[in-house]
C-alpha positions in Angstrom: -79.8 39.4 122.8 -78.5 41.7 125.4 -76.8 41.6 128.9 -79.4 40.6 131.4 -82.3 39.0 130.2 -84.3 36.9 127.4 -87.2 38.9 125.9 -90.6 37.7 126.0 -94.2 38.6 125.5 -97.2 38.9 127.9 -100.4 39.6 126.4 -101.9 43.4 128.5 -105.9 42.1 128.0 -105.2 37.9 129.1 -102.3 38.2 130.9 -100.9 34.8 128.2 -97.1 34.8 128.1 -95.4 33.6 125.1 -91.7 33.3 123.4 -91.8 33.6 120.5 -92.7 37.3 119.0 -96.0 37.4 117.3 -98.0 41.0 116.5 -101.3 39.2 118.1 -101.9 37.1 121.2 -102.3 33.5 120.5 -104.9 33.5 123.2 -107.1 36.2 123.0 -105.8 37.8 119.9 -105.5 41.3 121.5 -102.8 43.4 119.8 -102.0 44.8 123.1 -99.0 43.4 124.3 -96.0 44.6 126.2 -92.3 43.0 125.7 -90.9 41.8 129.3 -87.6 40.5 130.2 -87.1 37.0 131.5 -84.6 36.1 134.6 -83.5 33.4 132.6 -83.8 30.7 135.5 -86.1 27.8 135.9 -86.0 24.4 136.1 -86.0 21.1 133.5 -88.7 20.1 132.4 -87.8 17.4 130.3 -84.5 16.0 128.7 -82.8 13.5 126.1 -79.0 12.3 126.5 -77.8 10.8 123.3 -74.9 8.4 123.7 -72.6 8.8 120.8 -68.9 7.4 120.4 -67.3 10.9 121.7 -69.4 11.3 124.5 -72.7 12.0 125.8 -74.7 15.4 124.1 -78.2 16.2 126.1 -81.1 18.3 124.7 -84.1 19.2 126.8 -86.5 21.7 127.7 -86.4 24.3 130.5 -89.4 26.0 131.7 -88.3 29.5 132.9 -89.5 31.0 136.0 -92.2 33.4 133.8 -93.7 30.7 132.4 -92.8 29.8 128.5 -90.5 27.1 128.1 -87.3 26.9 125.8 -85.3 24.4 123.9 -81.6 23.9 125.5 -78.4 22.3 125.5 -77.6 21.1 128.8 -75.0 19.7 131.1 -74.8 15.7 131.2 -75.3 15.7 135.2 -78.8 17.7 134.6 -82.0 15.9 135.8 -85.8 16.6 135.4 -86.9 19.4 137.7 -82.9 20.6 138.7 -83.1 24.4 139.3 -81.2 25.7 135.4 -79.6 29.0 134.7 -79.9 29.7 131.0 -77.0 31.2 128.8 -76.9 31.9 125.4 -74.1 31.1 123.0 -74.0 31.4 119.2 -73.0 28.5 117.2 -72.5 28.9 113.2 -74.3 32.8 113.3 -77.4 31.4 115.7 -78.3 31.8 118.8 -77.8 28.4 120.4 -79.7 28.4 124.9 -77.5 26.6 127.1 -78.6 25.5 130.7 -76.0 25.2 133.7 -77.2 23.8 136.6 -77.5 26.5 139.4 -76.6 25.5 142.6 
């Protein structure tokens, strides 16, 4: 993924938005789609802590400001609905979305 931006897909004839890449719309099915880039900021939308002997790891979900929603990593002081500024880092060859609160 490059400097700047997380790719996504809106749909030209339904205006749908969706992660990830398929050749048809999962609305409509219109082939006519355009590839956009995503600001990478949005806000929780939901989130899991798991307590484990070396500390506390939390999973969740962000929903971006476009409008699809991704599966993160995130701080332990994150709450539902906290603004989130999504990173990405690879871990073991893939692509692993972190989110930092913004402030």
């Amino acid at each position: 993924m490059e400097e700047g931006g997380l790719p996504y897909i809106r749909c030209r004839k339904c205006g749908k938005i969706f992660f990830f890449p398929r050749h048809r719309c999962p609305e409509c099915g219109s082939s006519d789609l355009e590839i956009m880039k995503s600001s990478m900021r949005g806000k929780v939308y939901a989130i899991t802590r798991i307590y484990r002997e070396d500390g506390v790891v939390v999973y969740g979900i962000a929903e971006l400001d476009e409008g699809f929603r991704v599966y993160c990593e995130f701080d332990d002081n994150m709450n539902i609905g906290d603004p989130v500024k999504i990173t990405v880092k690879m871990r073991d060859g893939f692509p692993i979305f972190l989110g930092v609160k913004e402030m």
